[in-house]
N, C-alpha and C positions, 0 to 999 in steps of 0.2 A: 210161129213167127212173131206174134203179139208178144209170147211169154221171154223172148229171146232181145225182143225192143224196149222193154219195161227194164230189163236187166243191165244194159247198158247205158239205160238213162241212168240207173240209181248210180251207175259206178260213177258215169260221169258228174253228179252232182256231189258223190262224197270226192272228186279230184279237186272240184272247182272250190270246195269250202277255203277261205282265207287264215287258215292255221299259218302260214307265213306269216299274217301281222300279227301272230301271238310269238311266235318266233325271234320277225324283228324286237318286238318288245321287250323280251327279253335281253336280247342282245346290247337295245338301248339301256336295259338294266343292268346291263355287268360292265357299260361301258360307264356309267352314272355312278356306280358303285366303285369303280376303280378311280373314279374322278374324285369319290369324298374319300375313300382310300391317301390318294394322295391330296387333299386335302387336312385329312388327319396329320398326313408327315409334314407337311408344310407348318399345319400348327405347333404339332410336336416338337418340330426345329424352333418354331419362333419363341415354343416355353421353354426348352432346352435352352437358346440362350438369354430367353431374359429369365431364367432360374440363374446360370452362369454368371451371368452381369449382376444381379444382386446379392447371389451367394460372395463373389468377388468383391463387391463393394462394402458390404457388412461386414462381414471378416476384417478387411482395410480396416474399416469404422472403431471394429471390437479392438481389434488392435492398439489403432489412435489412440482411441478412449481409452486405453489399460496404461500406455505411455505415459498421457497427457492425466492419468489421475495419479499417477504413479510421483510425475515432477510437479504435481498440484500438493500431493503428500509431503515431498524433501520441503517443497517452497512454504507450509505449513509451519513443518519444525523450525524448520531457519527462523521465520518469526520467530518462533516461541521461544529458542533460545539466545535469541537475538533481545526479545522480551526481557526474558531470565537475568540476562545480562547486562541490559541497561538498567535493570530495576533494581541489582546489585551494588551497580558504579554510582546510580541516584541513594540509597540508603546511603553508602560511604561518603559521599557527597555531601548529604545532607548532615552526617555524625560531623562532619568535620565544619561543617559551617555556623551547627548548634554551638559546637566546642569554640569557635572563633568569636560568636557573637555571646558566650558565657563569659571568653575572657576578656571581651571587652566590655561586658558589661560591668566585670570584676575591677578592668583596671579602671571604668570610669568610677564608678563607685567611691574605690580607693584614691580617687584624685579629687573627688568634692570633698572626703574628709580630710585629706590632705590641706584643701585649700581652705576649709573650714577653719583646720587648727594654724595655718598660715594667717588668716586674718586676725584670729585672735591673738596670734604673739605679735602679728604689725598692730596692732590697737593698742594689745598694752604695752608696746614699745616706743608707741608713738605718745602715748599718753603719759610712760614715764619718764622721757626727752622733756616733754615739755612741762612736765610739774619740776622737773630735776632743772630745765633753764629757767624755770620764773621764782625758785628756789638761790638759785645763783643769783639771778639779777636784784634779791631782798636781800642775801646779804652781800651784795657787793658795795651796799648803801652803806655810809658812814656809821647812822645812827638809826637801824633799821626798828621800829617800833616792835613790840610784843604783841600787838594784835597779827603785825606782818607776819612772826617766824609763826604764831599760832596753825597762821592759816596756809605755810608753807607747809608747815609739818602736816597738816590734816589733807593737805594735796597731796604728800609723798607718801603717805602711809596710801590714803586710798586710790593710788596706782600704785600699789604693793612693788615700789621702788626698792626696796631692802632683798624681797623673794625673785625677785627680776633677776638682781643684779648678783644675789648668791652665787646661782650657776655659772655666771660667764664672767663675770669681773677681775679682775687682777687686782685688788684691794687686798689686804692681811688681815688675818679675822678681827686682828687690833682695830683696825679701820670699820672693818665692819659691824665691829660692838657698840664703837661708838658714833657709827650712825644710827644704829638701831637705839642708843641712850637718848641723842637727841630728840630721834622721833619721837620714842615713848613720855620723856618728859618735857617737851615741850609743849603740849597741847597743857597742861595742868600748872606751868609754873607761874608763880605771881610777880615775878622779876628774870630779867636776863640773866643776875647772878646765879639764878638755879639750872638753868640750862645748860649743861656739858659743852664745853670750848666758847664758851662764850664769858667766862667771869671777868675777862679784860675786851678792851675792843682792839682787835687785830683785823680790820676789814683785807678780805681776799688774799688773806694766808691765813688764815685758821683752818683748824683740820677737818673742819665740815663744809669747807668749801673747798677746798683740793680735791676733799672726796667725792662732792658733787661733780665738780668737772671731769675727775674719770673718768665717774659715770654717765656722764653724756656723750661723752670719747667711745667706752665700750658698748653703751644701747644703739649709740648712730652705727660702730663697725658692727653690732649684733644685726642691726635691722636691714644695712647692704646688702650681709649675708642672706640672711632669710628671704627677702625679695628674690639676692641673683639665685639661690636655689628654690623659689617658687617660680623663675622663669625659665628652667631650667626643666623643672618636672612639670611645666604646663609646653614647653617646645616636644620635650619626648614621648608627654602625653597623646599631644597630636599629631607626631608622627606616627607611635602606637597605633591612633583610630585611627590614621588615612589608611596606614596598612593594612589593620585587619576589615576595613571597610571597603578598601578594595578586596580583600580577601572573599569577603563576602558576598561583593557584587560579584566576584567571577564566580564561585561558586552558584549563588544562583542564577545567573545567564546558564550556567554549565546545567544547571538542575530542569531550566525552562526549554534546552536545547536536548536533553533526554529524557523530558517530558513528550517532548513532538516528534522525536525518535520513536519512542514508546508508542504513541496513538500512530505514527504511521505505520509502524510494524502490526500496531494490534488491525490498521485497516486493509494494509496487505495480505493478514493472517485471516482479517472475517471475506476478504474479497476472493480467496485461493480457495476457502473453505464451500462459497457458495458455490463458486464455478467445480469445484470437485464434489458437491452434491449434485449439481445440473448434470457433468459428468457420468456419474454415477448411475444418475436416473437415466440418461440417453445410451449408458451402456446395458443397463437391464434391458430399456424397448429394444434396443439392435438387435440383443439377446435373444428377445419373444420374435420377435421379425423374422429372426433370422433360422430360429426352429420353424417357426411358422410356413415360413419359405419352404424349410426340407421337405417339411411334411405334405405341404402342398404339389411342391414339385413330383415327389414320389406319388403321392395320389395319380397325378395327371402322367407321371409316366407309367402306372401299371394299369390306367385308364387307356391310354394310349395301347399298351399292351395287347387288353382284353377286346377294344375296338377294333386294332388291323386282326386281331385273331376271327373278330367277329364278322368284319368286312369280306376274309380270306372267302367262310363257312360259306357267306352268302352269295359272294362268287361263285363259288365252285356249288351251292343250290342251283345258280342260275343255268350254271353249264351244263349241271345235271338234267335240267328244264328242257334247255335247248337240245340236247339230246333227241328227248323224249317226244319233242316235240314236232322233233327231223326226222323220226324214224320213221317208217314206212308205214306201220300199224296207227300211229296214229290221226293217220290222215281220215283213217275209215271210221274213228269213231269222235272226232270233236263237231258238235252241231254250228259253236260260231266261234270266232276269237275275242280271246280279252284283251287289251291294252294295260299290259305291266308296265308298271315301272316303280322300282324299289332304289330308295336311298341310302347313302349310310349318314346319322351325324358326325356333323363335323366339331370337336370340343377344342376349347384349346385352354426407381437419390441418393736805645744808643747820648769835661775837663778830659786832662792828659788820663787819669784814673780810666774815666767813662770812655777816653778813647783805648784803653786797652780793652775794657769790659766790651766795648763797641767791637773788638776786633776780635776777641778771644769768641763773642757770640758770634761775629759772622765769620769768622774762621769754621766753627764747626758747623754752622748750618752749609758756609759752601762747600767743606769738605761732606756731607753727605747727597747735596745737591749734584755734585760730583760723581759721586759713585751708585745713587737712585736718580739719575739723570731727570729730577724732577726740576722745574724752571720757575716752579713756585717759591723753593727755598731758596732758589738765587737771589731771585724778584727778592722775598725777604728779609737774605744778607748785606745786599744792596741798603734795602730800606733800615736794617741798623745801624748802619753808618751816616745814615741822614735824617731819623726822624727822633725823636725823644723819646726814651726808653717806655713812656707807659704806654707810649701809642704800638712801639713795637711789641710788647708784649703782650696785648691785645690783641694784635696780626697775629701773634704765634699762638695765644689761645684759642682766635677765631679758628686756624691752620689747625690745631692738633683735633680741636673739635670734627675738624671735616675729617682730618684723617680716618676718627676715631667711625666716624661714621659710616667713611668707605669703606673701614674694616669690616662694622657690622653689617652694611648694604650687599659687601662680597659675600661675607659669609650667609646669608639669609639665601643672595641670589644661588653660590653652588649647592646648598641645601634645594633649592628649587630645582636646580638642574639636575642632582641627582634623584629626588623624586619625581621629575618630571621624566626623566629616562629611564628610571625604573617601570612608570606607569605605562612609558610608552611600550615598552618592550613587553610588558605583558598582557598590553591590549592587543599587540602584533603579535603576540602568538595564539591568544584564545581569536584573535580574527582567521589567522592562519588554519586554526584549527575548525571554527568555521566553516573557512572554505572548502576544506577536505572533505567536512561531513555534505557540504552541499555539493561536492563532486561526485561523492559516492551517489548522494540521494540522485542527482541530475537520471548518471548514469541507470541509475534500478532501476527510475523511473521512465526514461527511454527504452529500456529494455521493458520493462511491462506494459507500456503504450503499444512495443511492437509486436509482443505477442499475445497481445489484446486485441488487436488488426486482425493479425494471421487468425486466430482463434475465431473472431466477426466474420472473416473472408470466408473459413473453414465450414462454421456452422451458416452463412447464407447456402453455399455449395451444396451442404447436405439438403437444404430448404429447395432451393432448386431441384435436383436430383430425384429428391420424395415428391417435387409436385409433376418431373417429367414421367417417372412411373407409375404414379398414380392416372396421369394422361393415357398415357400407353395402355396401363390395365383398361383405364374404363372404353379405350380404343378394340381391347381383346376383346374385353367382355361383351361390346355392343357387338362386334364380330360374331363371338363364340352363340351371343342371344339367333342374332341375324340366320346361323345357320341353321337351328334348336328350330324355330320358326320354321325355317322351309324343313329342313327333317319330318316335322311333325306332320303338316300338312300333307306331304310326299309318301310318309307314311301312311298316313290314315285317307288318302285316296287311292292310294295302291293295296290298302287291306279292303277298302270296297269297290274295285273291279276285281281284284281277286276275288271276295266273295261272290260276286257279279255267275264270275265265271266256272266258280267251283258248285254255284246251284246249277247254273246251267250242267254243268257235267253229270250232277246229281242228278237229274232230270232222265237222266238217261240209263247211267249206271248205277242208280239209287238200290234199284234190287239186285242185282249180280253179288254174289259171294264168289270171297275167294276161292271158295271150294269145287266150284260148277267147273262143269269140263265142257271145254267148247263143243260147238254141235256136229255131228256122227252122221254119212251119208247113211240111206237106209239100204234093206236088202234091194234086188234087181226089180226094176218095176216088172208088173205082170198084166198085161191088161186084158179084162175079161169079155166075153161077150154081155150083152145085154138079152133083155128079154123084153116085156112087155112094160113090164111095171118097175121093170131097173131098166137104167141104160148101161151098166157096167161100170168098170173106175175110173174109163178113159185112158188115152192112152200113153200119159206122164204123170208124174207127182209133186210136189215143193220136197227140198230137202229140208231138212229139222234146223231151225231157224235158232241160232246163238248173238248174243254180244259182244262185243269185241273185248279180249281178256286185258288191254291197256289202258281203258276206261277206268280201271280200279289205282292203276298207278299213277295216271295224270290226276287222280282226285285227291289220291295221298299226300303226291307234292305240293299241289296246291296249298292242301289244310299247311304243311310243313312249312311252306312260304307263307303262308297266313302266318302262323306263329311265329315264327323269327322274326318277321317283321314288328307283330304284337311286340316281342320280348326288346327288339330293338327301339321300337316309342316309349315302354319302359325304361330303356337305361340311356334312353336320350335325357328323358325328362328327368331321372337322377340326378344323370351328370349336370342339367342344366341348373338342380336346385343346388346340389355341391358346388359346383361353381359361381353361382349367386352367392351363396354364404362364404365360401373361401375369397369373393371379390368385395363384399361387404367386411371382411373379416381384415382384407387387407386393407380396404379403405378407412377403417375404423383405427389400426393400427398406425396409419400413416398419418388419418387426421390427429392424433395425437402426438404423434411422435412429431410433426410439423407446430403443434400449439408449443410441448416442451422445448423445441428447438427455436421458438420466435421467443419464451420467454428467456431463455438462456441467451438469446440476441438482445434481448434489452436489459439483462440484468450484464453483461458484456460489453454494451455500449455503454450503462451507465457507470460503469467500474474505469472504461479507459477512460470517459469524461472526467470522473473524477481524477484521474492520474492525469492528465492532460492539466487538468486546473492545478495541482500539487506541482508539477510541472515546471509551469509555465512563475507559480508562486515562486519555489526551488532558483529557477533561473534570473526572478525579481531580487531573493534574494541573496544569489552568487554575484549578481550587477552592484548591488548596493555593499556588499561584503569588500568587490575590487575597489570599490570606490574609497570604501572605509583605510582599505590596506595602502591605497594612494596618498589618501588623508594623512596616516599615520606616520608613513614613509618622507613627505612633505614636510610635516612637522619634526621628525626626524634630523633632518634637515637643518631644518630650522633651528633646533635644539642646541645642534652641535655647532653652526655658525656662531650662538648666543653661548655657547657652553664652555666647550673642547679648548680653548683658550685661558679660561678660568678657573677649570680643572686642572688644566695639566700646568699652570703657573699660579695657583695657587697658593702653596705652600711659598715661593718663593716672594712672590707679591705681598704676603701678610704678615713675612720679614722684612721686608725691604717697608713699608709701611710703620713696621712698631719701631723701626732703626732711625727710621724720619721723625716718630713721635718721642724717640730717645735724643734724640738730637736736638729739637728741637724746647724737650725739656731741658737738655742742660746749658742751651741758649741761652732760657729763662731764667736759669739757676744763676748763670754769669751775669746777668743782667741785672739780678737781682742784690748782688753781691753775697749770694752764698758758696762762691766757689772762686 
């Protein structure tokens, strides 16, 4: 009865052992397990799409960038031959300006010797008038002395009156031999009688004085001429310069206006050129970024992979656990429970005579008063019939005087008028032309202000963008740290109650081999009598006493969950150092890519600043341009109020004018009584 009560104790104390809280434990592990399981896909999804949202946005970016360096290229060349071109039109410009200012230099040149040899023949024309009149006035004298003709002759010799008057004179060489006899023997002769035309006294008909009066006739008409054709070649002269001096000055306006053509294309061409190296470099990093990304992404999805694979393993350990640990056999041999619990990591931008004279002059002055409906000439016909002819004829020379004047005043003024409408017209067109260049410029210029904006706008975006995922990561990563941390610990207190409980196991089943066969009832008990000195064997025996053959399987798994869990705090701690570096990697990639993106924001602010100030210049001077063109237009105006009159009654006004100064010659003529 004793051996029958021992027996039902030991059953009942291996019923009551607490293998259900190693059970639960379990259980709580496969539920914990399924928990970073879906933990994993949750992160998975969240790298899936922020892989997707950057993949998507780089791409975009590489894109942009391949466009945007692409029309950074065209807008390059354009400069350059834009360059090409104005530096073409400026050479030509300037050959021609050289050329204009050679021949003006040429024809000024040719005009100082001109006037050079003009004052010498007015000098010695003027000097031989007057040896030739103080010649006349010796001998117009009765009884003119021989020191007189001496020193006549030695004045007309030495204003080489003879060589003067060779070329232009009307004299017969007869005349002129024998002035040349007087000259040469005069200065030597000891009496009058030896002097040619003088061996009688004939004052003022002798042949050397008729001949002198000629020649004061034809030095005065020689020296009119000469004058009116030095005023003549110094008017054209100065037309000549104004023109090619305007010539000049448009040319160089034209030269300083494709001079600044020039520097703004050459600054549009270094400003296109920068922002397409900034370009350039920001398409490389997207480049690197954007392999970066695959790489990493693939990483984390074949991480993700090997993890739910690994997750799956450990599940289905635990299940296998839980088994083992519900089955009946194991009841009989576990001495206490462990408390499992296994994790998985989580990983995861005017008388009767005189009255005819009186009527014949004022007949013609009022018949032209008459028909040049001038009130002056009337006024004056009037007054030859009342006033005494010297005094009118002094009216009528004061009168032709003035005519004479208004002719030349007219004509000086339509010469002004036609240079001044000349000039006007070709300042209204280089203003006009001007204008156009500053329309073009206005316009380039707004257009590259505006895509200098958009460009600023474009690259803050991408600034933004690079600093929200850069947020986000270091949001992942504190996550991804966050779970590594509890993993780890989860781990490595779950590998020491495991080991807790696999000694304890070992304690028991430490000796049992697999090879032991459970234990064998023996043959029939026999029970013997006793004697004196034996009491025999009694009358039962113990059966052959075994261990339970499931002790060797609960120890196996154990170790086998020991180890996965090991191998799993290993590739925690991987993922957690690849992830460190792949988030450094990013971060490092991005703090860069955010430096070249802020300097390309200020090398882009300061390019549209300057275009804003070019601008703002451009549109000072399209202001001052309309202004000019008002100016011009005004004047214009004005021109043709003062002109258009004078012009188109010209011709007829400076007939009607010399028919007045005809007329009222032959007034004088009547008056005078040579007609």
């Amino acid at each position: 009865m004793k051996t029958s009560a021992r027996s039902e104790e030991v059953a009942v104390s291996f019923k009551e052992r607490p293998v259900m809280k190693v059970v639960r434990l379990l259980k709580d592990m496969q539920a914990e397990l399924q928990k970073d399981l879906d933990d994993d896909k949750a992160v998975h999804e969240k790298l899936s799409c922020w892989c997707s949202d950057n993949d998507k946005e780089k791409t975009q970016a590489i894109e942009t960038g391949t466009q945007r360096s692409e029309q950074l290229k065209a807008t390059m060349d354009e400069a350059t031959a834009k360059i090409l071109e104005l530096k073409a039109k400026r050479k030509s410009t300037m050959e021609e300006m050289y050329s204009d200012q050679k021949a003006l230099g040429t024809a000024t040149a040719l005009r100082m010797k001109e006037n050079q040899g003009f004052h010498m023949t007015e000098t010695s024309l003027l000097d031989a008038i007057s040896a030739a009149k103080q010649a006349i006035v010796v001998l117009s004298e009765h009884h003119p002395e021989l020191a007189q003709l001496r020193s006549v002759a030695t004045r007309l010799q030495e204003a080489r009156v003879a060589q003067l008057f060779a070329p232009r004179g009307n004299l017969r060489s007869s005349q002129l031999a024998a002035l040349k006899d007087f000259l040469q023997q005069a200065g030597g002769a000891s009496s009058l009688l030896a002097i040619p035309g003088f061996q009688s006294y004939r004052p003022q008909s002798g042949q050397i004085f008729g001949i002198l009066k000629q020649m004061v006739q034809d030095f005065e008409a020689s020296l009119a001429d000469e004058q009116k054709a030095e005023l003549k070649a110094k008017t054209d002269h100065e037309s000549l310069k104004a023109a090619k001096e305007q010539q000049i000055s448009s040319a160089q306006k034209a030269v300083a206006q494709m001079d600044s053509d020039i520097a703004d294309n050459g600054e549009k061409h270094a400003q296109a050129f920068q922002e397409h190296d900034d370009t350039q470099a920001q398409l490389a990093l997207d480049s690197e970024f954007l392999a970066n990304l695959k790489k990493k992404c693939s990483e984390s999805s074949a991480e993700f992979d090997t993890r739910v694979k690994s997750r799956l393993e450990e599940i289905a350990a635990v299940q296998d656990t839980v088994k083992i640990l519900n089955a009946d056999e194991a009841f009989d041999n576990f001495d206490k429970t462990v408390n499992v619990a296994l994790f998985q990591t989580g990983a995861s931008r005017g008388g009767s005579f005189q009255k005819q004279l009186r009527a014949r002059a004022a007949g013609v002055l009022q018949r032209a008063a008459g028909k040049h409906a001038d009130p002056k000439l009337a006024l004056l016909a009037a007054e030859i019939k009342l006033d005494s002819f010297e005094k009118v004829k002094v009216a009528i020379d004061k009168m032709m005087t003035e005519l004479k004047n208004q002719q030349a005043d007219e004509v000086r003024h339509r010469d002004w008028c036609t240079d001044e409408l000349a000039s006007n017209e070709r300042e209204t067109a280089a203003a006009y032309d001007k204008k156009s260049s500053l329309e073009a410029r206005i316009a380039d210029l707004d257009k590259t202000v505006g895509s200098l904006t958009a460009e600023i706008e474009a690259t803050k975006k991408s600034i933004a963008n690079l600093q929200d995922q850069m947020k986000r990561a270091s949001e992942l990563r504190e996550a991804e740290n966050a779970d590594y941390q509890e993993t780890i610990v989860d781990h490595r207190l779950t590998q020491m109650i495991l080991a807790k409980a696999l000694d304890r196991m070992q304690q028991v089943y430490a000796m049992m081999q697999s090879s032991e066969e459970p234990g064998q009832p023996g043959a029939p008990h026999v029970w013997t009598s006793g004697n004196h000195t034996d009491a025999g064997n009694g009358p039962a025996r113990f059966t052959k006493y075994g261990q339970h053959a499931g002790g060797s399987r609960v120890v196996a798994m154990l170790k086998e969950v020991i180890a996965d869990s090991r191998k799993t705090e290993d590739e925690a701690i991987q993922a957690e150092e690849d992830g460190q570096i792949a988030y450094e990697d990013f971060m490092k990639d991005s703090n860069k890519e955010i430096t070249l993106s802020s300097k390309k924001l200020n090398n882009l602010s300061g390019a549209r600043a300057r275009a804003k100030e070019s601008l703002s210049m451009a549109k000072t001077d399209m202001r001052q341009t309309v202004l000019e063109l008002e100016g011009l237009s005004n004047m214009l105006g004005d021109l043709h109020k003062s002109c258009d009159f004078v012009l188109k009654n010209f011709d007829a006004r400076q007939a009607a004018r010399a028919a007045e100064v005809d007329a009222l010659k032959e007034a004088k003529a009547i008056l005078s009584g040579m007609k």
